[in-house]
C-alpha positions as CSV (number, residue, x, y, z in Angstrom):
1,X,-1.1,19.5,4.4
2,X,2.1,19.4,5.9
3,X,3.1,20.2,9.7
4,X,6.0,20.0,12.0
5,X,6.2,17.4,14.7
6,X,6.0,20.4,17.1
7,X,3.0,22.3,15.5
8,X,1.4,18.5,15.1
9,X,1.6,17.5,19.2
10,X,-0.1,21.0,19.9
11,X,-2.7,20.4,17.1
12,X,-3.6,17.1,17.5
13,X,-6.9,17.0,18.1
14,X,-7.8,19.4,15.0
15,X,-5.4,17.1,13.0
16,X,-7.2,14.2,13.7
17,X,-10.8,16.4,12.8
18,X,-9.0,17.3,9.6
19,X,-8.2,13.4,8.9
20,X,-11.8,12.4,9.3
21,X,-13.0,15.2,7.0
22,X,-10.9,13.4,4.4
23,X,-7.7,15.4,4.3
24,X,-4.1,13.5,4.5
25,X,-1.8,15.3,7.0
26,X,2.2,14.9,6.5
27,X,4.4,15.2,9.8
28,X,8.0,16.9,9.2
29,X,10.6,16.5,11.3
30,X,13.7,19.7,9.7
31,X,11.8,19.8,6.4
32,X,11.3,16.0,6.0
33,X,8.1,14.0,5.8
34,X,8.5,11.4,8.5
35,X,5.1,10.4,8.9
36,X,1.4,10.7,7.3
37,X,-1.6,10.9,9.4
38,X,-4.4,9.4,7.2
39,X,-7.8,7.4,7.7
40,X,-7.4,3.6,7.8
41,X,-8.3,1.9,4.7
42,X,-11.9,-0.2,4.3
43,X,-10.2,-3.4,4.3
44,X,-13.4,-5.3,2.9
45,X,-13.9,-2.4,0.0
46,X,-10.3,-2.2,-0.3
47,X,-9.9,-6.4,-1.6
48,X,-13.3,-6.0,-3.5
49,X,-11.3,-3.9,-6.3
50,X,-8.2,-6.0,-6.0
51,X,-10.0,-8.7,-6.8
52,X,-9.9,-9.7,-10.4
53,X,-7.7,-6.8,-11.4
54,X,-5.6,-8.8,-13.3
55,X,-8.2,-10.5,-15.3
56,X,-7.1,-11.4,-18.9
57,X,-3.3,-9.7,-18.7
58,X,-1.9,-12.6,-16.8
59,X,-1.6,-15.9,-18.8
60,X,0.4,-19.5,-17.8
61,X,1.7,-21.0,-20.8
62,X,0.9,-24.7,-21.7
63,X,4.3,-26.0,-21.1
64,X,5.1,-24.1,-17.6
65,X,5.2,-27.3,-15.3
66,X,7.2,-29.3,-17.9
67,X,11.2,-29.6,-17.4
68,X,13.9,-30.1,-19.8
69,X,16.7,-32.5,-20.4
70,X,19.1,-30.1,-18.6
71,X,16.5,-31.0,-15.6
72,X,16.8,-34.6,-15.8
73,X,19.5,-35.4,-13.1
74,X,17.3,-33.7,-10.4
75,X,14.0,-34.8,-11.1
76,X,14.9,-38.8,-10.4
């Protein structure tokens, strides 16, 4: 849903019903978004999903900590 800045201080309260129910609310300010009104994110649940998410696409090759000659004058 998107709402003015105007119709948004006047609605507030309903806004912030609408929020808890699960919608997203966009503030415009002349035809811009300038805001979003939204629930706060489940930190804990949030990490849960993060975690791992990457298993098996990253990979360090064998060689990654080794230097070569052109390295030589600056690891002395």
């Amino acid at each position: 849903m998107n709402i003015s800045v105007a119709e948004a201080k006047a609605k507030f309260s309903e806004l912030i019903e609408r929020v808890e129910a699960g919608e997203e609310i966009v503030v415009t300010r002349d035809g811009k978004a300038v805001a979003t009104i939204a629930a706060p994110v489940d930190v804990a649940s949030s990490r849960q999903s993060i975690i791992g998410a990457m298993k098996g696409k990253v990979w360090i090759a064998d060689e990654f900590d080794e230097l070569g000659p052109e390295w030589d004058e600056y690891a002395k």
